[in-house]
N, C-alpha and C positions, 0 to 999 in steps of 0.2 A: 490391446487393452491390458491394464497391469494386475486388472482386479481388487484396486487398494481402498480403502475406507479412510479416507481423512478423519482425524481424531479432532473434536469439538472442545470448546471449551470444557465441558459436563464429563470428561473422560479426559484432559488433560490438565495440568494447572504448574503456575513458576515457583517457586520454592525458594529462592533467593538469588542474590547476583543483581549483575547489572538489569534482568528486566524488572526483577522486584520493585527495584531503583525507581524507571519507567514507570512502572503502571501505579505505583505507587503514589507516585506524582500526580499524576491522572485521578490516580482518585481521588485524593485529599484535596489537591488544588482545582486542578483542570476543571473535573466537570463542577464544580462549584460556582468557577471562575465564568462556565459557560452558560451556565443557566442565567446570573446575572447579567452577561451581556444581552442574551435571546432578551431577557425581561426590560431591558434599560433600550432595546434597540427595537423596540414591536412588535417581535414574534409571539408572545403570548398574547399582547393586546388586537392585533391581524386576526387571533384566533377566539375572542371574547366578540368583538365585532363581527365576523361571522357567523355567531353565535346567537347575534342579535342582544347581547346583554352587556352591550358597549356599545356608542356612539362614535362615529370620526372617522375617517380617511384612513385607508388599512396604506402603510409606509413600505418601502423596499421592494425587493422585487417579487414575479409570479411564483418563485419557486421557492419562496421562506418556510414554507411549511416544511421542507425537507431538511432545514435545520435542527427545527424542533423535534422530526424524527431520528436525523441520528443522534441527535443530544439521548433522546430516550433509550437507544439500541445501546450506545454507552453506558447511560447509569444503570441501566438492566445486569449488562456484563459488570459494572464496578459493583454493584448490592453483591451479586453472585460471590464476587472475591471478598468481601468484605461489607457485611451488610452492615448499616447503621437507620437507627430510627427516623433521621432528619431526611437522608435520601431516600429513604420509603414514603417521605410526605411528599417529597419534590415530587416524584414519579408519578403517586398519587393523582395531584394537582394537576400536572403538564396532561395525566391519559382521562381526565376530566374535561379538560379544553377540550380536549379532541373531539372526545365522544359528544360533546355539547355542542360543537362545529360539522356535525356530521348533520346531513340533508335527511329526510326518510326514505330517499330513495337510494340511499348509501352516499350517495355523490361528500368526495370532502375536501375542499381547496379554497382558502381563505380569501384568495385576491380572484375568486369566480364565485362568490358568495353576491347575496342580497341584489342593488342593483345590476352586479357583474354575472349575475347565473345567465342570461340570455346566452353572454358568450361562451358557455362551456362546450370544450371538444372543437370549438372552433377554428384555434390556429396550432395545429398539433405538431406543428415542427418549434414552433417557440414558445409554447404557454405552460410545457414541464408538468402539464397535470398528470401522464401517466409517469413519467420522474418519479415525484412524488408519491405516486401511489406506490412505487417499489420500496423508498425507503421506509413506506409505513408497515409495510407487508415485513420487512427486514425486522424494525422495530416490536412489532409484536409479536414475532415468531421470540426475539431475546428475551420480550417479556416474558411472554407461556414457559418461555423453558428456566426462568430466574426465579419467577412466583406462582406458575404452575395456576396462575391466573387468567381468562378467557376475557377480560374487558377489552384490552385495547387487540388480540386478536378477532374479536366479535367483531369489532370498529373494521378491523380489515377487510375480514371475509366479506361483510356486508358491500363495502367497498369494490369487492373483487367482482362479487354478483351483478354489480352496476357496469364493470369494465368487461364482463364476460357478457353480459345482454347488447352491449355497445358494439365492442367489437368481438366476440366472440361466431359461434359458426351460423348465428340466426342474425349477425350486425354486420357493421360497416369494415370494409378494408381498414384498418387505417393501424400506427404506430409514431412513437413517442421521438421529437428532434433528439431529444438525450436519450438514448439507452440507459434501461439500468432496473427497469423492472422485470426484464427478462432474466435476468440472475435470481430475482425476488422471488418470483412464480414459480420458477421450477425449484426454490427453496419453502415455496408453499406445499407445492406438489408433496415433495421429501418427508415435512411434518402430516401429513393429513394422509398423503392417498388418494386425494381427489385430481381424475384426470384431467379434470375440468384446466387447472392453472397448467398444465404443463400442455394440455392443446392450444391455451391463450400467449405464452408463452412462445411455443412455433409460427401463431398466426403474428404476432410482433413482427416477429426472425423473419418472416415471408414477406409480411409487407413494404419489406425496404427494396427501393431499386427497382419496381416493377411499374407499370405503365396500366392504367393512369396514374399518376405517381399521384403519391398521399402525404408526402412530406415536399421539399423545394426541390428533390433531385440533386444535389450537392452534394461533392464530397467531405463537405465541412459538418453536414450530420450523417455520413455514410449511405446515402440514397440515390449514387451513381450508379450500380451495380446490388441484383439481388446479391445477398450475404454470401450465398453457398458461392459464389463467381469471384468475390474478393479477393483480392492476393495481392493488396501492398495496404501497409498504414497510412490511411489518408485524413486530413481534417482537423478537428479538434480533437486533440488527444485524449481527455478523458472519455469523451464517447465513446470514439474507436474503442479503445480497451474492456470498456464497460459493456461494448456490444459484444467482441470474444469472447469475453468472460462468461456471457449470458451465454454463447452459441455453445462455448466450451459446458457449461453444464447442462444444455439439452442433451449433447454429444453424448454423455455419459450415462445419461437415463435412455439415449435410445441408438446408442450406435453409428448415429446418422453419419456413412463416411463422406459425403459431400461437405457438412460444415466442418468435419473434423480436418480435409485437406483443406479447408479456406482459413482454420484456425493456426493449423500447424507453418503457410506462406505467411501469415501477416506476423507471425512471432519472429520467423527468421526476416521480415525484409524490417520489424525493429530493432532485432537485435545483432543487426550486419552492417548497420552503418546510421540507426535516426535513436539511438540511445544513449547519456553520456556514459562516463563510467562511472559516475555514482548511482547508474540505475535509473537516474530523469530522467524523462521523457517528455517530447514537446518542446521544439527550439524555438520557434517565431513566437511574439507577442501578437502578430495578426491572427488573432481568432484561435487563441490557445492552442495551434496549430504542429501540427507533427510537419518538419522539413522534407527538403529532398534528403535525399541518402547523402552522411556525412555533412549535410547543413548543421554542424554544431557549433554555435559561437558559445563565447565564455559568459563574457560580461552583458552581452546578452538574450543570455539563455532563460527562459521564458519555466520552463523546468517545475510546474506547478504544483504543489506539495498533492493534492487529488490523484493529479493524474501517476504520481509513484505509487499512492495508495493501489489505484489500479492496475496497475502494472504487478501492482505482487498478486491480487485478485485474478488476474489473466494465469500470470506464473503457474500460483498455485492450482487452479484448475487444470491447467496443461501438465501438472504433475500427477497430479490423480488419472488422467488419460493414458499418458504415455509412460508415469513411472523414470524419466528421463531424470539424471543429477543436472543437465546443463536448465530445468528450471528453477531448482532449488540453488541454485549457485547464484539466477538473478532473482530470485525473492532475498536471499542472503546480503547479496550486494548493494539490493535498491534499501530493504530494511534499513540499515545499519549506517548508509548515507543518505539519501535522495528522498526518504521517509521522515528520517526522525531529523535531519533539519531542518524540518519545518516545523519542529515545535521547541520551545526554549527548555531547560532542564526541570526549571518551576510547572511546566505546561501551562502556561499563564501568556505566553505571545507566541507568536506566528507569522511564518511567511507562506505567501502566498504564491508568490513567486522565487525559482530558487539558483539565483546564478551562481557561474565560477569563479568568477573574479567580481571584486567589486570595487568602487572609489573608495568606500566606508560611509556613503551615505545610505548603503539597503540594511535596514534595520527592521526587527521582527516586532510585528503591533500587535495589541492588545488583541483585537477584532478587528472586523473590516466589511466592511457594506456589503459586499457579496461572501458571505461567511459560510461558503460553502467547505473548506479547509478546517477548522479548527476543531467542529466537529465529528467531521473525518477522521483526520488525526487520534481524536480520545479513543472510535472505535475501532479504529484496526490497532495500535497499542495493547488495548485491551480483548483483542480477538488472536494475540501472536501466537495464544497457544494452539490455535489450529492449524500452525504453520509449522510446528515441530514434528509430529509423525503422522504415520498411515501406520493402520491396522490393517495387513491383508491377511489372505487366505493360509499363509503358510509362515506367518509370522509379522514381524512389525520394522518398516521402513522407517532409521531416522534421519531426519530432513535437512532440522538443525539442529544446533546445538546451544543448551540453556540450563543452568539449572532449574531442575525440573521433573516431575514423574507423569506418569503413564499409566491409566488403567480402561484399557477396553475390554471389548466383552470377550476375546478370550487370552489377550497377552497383555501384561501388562516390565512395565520399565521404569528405573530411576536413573536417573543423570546428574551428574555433578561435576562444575567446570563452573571456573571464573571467564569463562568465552563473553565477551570476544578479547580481553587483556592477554590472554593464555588460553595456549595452543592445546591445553593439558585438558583430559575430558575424563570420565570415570563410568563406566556404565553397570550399572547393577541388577541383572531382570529381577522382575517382580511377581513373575507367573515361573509355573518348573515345568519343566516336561521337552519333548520334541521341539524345538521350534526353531527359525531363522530370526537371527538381525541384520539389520543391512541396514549398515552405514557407511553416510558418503564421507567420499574423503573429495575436500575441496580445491580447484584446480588447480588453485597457486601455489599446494603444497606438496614438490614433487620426492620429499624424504619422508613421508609419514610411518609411524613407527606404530605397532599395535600389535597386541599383548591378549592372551585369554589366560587367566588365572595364572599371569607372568610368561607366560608360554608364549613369543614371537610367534605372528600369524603372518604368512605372507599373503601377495597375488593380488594386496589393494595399489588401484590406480586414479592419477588425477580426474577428475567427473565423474565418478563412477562410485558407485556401490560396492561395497564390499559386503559379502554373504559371509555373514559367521551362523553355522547351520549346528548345533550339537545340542544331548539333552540336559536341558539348563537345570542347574542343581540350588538349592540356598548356599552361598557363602560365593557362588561364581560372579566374574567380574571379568570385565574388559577396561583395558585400559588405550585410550589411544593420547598419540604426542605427535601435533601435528605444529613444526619449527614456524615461527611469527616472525621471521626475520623482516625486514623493511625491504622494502623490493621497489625500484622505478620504472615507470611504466610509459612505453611509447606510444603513440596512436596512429593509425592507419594515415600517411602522407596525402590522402585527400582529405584530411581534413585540417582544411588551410591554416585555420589559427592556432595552429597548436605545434607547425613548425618550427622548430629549433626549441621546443618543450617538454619536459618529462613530469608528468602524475610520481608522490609519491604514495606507496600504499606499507601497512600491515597488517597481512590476515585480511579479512576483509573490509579494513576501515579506510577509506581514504584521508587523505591528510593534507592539510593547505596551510599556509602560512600568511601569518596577519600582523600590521604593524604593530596591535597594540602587544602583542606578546616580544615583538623587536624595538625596544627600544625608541618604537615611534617611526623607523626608517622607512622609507617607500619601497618594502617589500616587491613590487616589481620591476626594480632595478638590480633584485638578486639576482646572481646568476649561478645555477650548484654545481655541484662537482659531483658528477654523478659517479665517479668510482672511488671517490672519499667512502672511510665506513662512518657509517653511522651509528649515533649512541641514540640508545633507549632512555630517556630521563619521565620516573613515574613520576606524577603531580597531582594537582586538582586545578577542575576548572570549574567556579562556579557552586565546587562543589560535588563535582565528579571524581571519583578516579580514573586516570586514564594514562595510557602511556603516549606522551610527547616524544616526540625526537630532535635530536640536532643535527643537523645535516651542514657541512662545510661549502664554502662559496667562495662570494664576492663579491662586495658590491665596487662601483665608481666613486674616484676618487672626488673629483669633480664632474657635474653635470652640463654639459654638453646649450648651451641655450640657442645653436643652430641646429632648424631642423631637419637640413640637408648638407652634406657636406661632401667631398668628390671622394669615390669607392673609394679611391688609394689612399688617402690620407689614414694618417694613426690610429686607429682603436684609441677611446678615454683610457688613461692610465684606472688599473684595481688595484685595491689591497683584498686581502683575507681576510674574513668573516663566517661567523655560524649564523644558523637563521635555527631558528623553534619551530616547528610544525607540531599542530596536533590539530585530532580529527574532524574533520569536513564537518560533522555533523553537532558539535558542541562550537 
C-alpha cells in the first residue's frame, strides 16, 4: 500500500490553461445546457409526479433519476469554482424535487413511486434503483461539502437507512445489476464514520456470484463468479469498472488482499489487450460490452463516453492503492482522448458512443434518451482536480500535469505548464521544510530533462516517479521538459484491423485525420509515410488552441472501381500529398 491521500477538489483547484478552458465551458454552458434538457426531457416532471403534485405517465427510463443526480454532483462542484446566484436557485429547486419525491420511509425512485411502489426491490438486476441510490449519495456528499448544507444529504442518509434495513445484516441478500453504489458508500463511509455504509458496501461486493444467485448470474452484470474470484473484464463495461472501482475503494479502507488480487487481474486482462489507445473501453455495441482480448474494431467501436469516465474512476483508485505511474499514465491517456471526446468544446453536445473511424455520418447530439453521458461528463470535468495529486505521508505525488495548485494539510504546491500543447512544466512548492515530490515522468517521454533551482537532476525514468526529496526553501522551483515530439504508434498484430496501420500521437493526445480539415478528400485512402518528419502547425479548432500536424503521404491517383483484382497486377498509381491531423478529442 502507498499510503497516499488523494487530493479532493476542496485542497486542489486549476488556475488556468487548457482545463480552465474545460471546466469553464462546463460551467457557463454545460450545466445550463443540462438542466434544460433534464427539464424539456421529464426528469424533473418524473420527479413532481412522484411527488404526487403532478399528474401523468412518468417518461424514459427506470434510472432517470440518476441524471438529475449527477446533474446536481456537477453544479455542486461548478457553484464551488464559481458560485453564482442563478445556479444556487437551480440547485435549490432540483434538491426540493427530491426531497418532495422522497417516501417516509426514505425509499426514493420516480419510475417505483405511486402506482409502481408494489414493485420496488423487485427486479434488482434491471430496475437501477440501488444505481441510483449511489449517485444520490455522490450528489450530496458535493452538496455538504460546496454549501456545508445537510438537505439533500439528509435525503440520502434517510435513503441509506431504508437500503441498510433492506439489505443490510438484519435484510435480504441481494445487489444492484449496475454497480456503482458501492464506490458511493464507502464514500459515505469516508464523510461520516459511520460503519454502517461501508458494511453495506461489502454486503453489495459479496452478494455477486453466489448461489442462490440474486441477480441473473451473467456475466453481462458480473454475477458469474463472486467478486474476490474475478480475473478477466467481462460484460458491460461500465459496470465491470464501476464494480472495481467500488471493490478498489473497500480495498483501501480495509486491506482486503482477496479483492485487491481480483482488482489488480481485471486492470491487467484491460489493459493487455480490451483497451483502445485512446483509453476506450468496451468494443461490441451488443450489451455495451467489453470484447475478447484484442477484439477492437475501429469503425465499430462501441467506446462509450461512461464507460472512459470509469475507466479513469478504476485508474485512479488503483493509484491510491498501489502508487503505480502505469495508472496515472491511463487516467492521462483515457482523460485527454476517450473522455473528453465525448463532449464538444461548447459542452453543449455529446457522444455517446465513441468510435475510430467514421463515414462522417456519427455526429455529437445535443442529448439523448438515455442521457446517462452528458452528465457524466460535466462531473468528472469538473472533478479532474482530484486527479492531479496525492498527499502522502512523506510528501506529495504528482500525477498530472495542469496548471494548477495544491494545498493539503500538510504540503502544499503550485504548477505552471501550458500541458498538454508543451512539454514544459514549472513547479513551485507551496509548503517549506523537509519534504519529497515525486513526479512522474510519462512513458512516451524517454529524454526528460529536469532541473531543481537550475540544477540537472538525474535517475528519472519512463513510468515512474521520480523522488525529488530536499528541504524546500521559498524561491525553490523545479523545472521539468519533457520533448512533445509526434511519435507513430503500432498495435499488437492480433489485433486484425489495424494491420498495415499506424496511430499518430503527441504527448499524450492522440490525433486523427478528417476530411473536413483535407480539403474534403476520403481521408482513408491516405496512405503516411511514416519516416517523413512531421511539422507542428499551431491553430484553432472551434476555438481551441491546439497543435495540428502535417504529416506526408499519398493519396490514389485514380480509384480503383473493381473490388477484386488478381494479387499481381499494378498497385493504383500515388502522387504526394500532406494530410492535417489534429487531436482525437476536438
Amino acid at each position: 500500500m502507498s499510503g497516499s491521500k488523494a487530493a479532493t477538489g476542496r485542497v486542489a483547484k486549476i488556475t488556468g490553461g487548457f482545463w480552465a478552458r474545460r471546466q469553464q465551458a462546463v460551467i457557463e454552458k454545460g450545466i445550463s445546457h443540462g438542466y434544460e434538457q433534464l427539464r424539456e426531457t421529464g426528469s424533473f416532471e418524473a420527479l413532481e409526479i412522484a411527488a404526487g403534485t403532478r399528474t401523468g405517465s412518468i417518461r424514459g427510463y427506470v434510472f432517470r433519476d440518476s441524471d438529475v443526480y449527477k446533474w446536481l454532483e456537477a453544479a455542486s462542484l461548478a457553484w464551488a469554482v464559481q458560485p453564482s446566484n442563478d445556479l444556487r436557485e437551480r440547485i435549490d429547486h432540483v434538491v426540493s424535487l427530491v426531497g418532495a419525491a422522497q417516501h417516509s420511509d426514505g425509499y426514493i425512485n420516480s419510475s417505483f413511486s405511486n402506482e409502481n411502489a408494489p414493485l420496488r426491490f423487485h427486479d434488482l438486476t434491471r430496475d437501477h434503483e440501488i444505481y441510483c441510490a449511489g449517485h444520490l449519495i455522490q450528489a450530496a456528499v458535493a452538496h455538504r461539502r460546496s454549501f456545508g448544507s445537510e438537505k439533500l444529504f439528509g435525503i440520502a442518509l434517510k435513503f441509506c437507512g431504508l437500503l441498510n434495513r433492506e439489505f443490510g445484516p438484519d435484510g435480504k441478500v441481494g445487489a444492484c445489476g449496475h454497480p456503482e453504489a458501492e464506490m458511493a458508500l464507502v464514500e459515505l463511509y469516508r464523510e461520516t464514520g459511520d460503519q454502517r455504509w461501508l458494511s453495506l458496501a461489502r454486503r453489495f461486493l459479496d452478494a455477486r456470484g453466489q448461489f442462490p444467485r440474486v441477480l441473473s448470474g451473467s456475466e453481462y452484470v458480473q454475477d458469474h463468479l463472486p467478486v474476490s474470484e474475478q480475473r478477466e473484464a467481462v460484460g458491460h463495461a461500465v459496470r465491470c469498472l464501476y464494480l472495481f472501482a467500488g471493490a478498489a475503494d473497500y480495498v483501501r479502507e480495509t486491506n482486503d488482499a482477496r479483492l485487491l488480487e481480483a482488482a489488480r487481474a481485471v486492470w491487467e486482462d484491460v489493459y493487455h489487450g480490451k483497451a483502445y489507445i485512446t483509453g476506450g473501453v468496451g468494443s461490441r455495441h451488443d450489451g455495451e460490452s467489453l470484447g475478447a482480448q484484442f477484439e477492437l474494431p475501429n469503425a465499430r467501436a462501441y467506446a462509450e463516453s461512461c464507460a472512459a469516465i470509469a475507466a479513469v474512476m478504476f485508474n485512479q483508485r488503483m493509484l491510491n492503492l498501489d502508487g503505480d505511474a502505469k495508472y496515472a499514465a491511463m487516467i492521462e491517456r483515457t482523460v485527454y482522448n476517450g473522455m473528453l471526446s465525448g463532449i464538444s468544446l461548447d459542452a453543449c453536445r455529446y457522444f455517446y458512443v465513441n468510435p475510430l473511424e467514421s463515414d462522417g455520418t456519427h455526429e455529437r447530439k445535443p442529448w439523448y434518451d438515455c442521457a446517462c453521458c452528458p452528465p457524466n461528463l460535466y462531473r468528472a470535468i469538473l472533478s479532474f482536480t482530484d486527479l492531479l495529486y496525492s498527499e502522502m505521508e512523506d510528501g506529495i505525488r504528482i500525477n498530472l500535469f495542469a496548471d494548477s495548485e495544491f494545498k493539503g494539510n500538510r504540503f502544499g504546491v503550485r504548477v505552471k505548464t501550458d500541458w498538454p500543447w508543451s512539454g514544459d512544466v514549472r513547479i513551485e512548492p507551496a509548503s517549506f521544510g523537509k519534504y519529497s515530490l515525486f513526479v512522474r515522468i510519462p512513458a512516451w517521454c524517454l529524454d526528460a530533462e529536469i532541473a531543481v533551482n537550475g540544477e540537472p537532476v538525474s535517475g528519472g525514468a519512463p513510468e515512474r516517479y521520480l523522488r525529488i526529496e530536499r528541504d524546500w526553501r521559498d524561491g525553490d522551483f523545479v523545472t521539468l521538459r519533457f520533448p512533445m515530439s509526434a511519435r507513430f504508434v503500432r498495435s499488437h498484430p492480433l489485433i486484425r484491423e489495424n494491420h498495415g496501420c499506424v496511430a499518430l500521437m503527441r504527448g499524450p493526445m492522440v490525433y486523427c485525420i478528417e476530411s473536413a480539415d483535407n480539403e474534403g478528400r476520403d481521408v482513408r485512402e491516405f496512405r503516411v509515410d511514416a519516416r517523413a518528419p512531421v511539422e507542428e502547425v499551431p491553430m484553432k479548432v472551434c476555438g481551441e488552441p491546439v497543435v495540428a500536424l502535417r504529416i506526408s503521404g499519398s493519396y490514389p491517383v485514380s480509384r480503383s472501381r473493381v473490388p477484386y483484382e488478381p494479387a499481381e497486377s499494378e498497385p493504383p498509381q500515388r502522387e504526394p500529398a500532406f494530410a492535417v491531423a489534429i487531436p482525437f478529442f476536438v
